[in-house]
N, C-alpha and C positions, 0 to 999 in steps of 0.2 A: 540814177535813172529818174527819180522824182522829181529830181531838178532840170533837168531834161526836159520830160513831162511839166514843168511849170514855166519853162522858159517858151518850150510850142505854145504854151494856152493850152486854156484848155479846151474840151471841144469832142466832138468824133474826127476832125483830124490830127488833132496834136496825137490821140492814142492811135490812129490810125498810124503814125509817123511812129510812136513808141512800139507798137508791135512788130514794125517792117525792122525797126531796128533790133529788137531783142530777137526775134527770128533771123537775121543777119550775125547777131553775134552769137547764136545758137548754130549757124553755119559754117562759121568762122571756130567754132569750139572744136566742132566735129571733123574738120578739115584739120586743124594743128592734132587733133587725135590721130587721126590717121596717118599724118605725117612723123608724128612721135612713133607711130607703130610702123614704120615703112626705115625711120632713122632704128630702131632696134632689131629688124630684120635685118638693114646693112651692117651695123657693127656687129651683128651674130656671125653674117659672111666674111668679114672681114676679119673675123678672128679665126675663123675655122680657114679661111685661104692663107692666114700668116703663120699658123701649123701646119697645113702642105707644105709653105715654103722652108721652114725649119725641118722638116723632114726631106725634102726636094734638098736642100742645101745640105743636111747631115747626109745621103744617099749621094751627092757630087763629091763632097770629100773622099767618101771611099773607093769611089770608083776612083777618084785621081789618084789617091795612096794605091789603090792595086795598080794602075797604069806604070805608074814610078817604081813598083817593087817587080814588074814582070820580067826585065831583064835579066835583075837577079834569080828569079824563080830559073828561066829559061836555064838559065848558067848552070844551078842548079842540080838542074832535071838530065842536063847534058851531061855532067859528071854521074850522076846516076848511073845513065844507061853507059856509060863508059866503066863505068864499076860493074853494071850486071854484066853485062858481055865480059869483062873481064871472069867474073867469078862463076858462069858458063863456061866457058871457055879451060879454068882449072878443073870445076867438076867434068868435062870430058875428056881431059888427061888422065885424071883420077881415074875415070871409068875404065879407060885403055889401061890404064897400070896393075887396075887389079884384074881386068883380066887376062893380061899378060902373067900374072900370076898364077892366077888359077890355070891355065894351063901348063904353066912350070910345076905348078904342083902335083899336074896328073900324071904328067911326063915323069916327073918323081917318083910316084906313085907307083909305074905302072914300070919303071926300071927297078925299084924296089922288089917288085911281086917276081921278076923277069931272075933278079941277084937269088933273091930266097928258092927262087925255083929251081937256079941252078947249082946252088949250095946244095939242095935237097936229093938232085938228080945224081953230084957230085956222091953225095952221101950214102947212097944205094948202091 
């Protein structure tokens, strides 16, 4: 700067001319400041949007792996309810079986009591 200042002369306008200048590169400081802080705001966005995307992209895969497995689920789900109805379906044979029993067995029961009554009636 002094050589600057020795090259204008000297004078009230060579410093006149030194001051417009160091107040310009006083403006010029302050500006690449702000600019430095405006460049570390965007690479803070930019890191935090390229974590969305790696989350946005790991959340697309899964969605596409369930897409490609659904058929198979479906299939699945369809033997399922192809089993449950089926094993519906025995437990209310079941249910008819024993209660076709249980009244075999009252009828047993009750031709029993009918036998001993008339053994007993026999018997007098």
């Amino acid at each position: 700067m002094r050589q600057v200042a020795a090259r204008l002369g000297s004078g009230s306008v060579g410093e006149a001319t030194l001051q417009r200048l160091r107040a310009a590169l006083r403006q010029k400081a302050g500006e690449c400041a702000a600019l430095e802080g405006r460049l570390h705001e965007l690479e803070a966005t930019r890191d935090q949007l390229a974590g969305e995307l790696v989350a946005a992209t790991h959340a697309a895969e899964k969605a596409t792996d369930a897409v490609r497995d659904l058929p198979k689920l479906r299939q699945a789900y369809q033997e399922l309810q192809a089993r449950y109805a089926a094993a519906v379906e025995l437990v209310g044979e079941r249910d008819e079986q024993l209660e076709e029993l249980a009244n075999d067995l009252e009828d047993v029961k009750h031709m029993y009591r009918e036998q001993i009554e008339t053994l007993l009636a026999q018997q007098q």
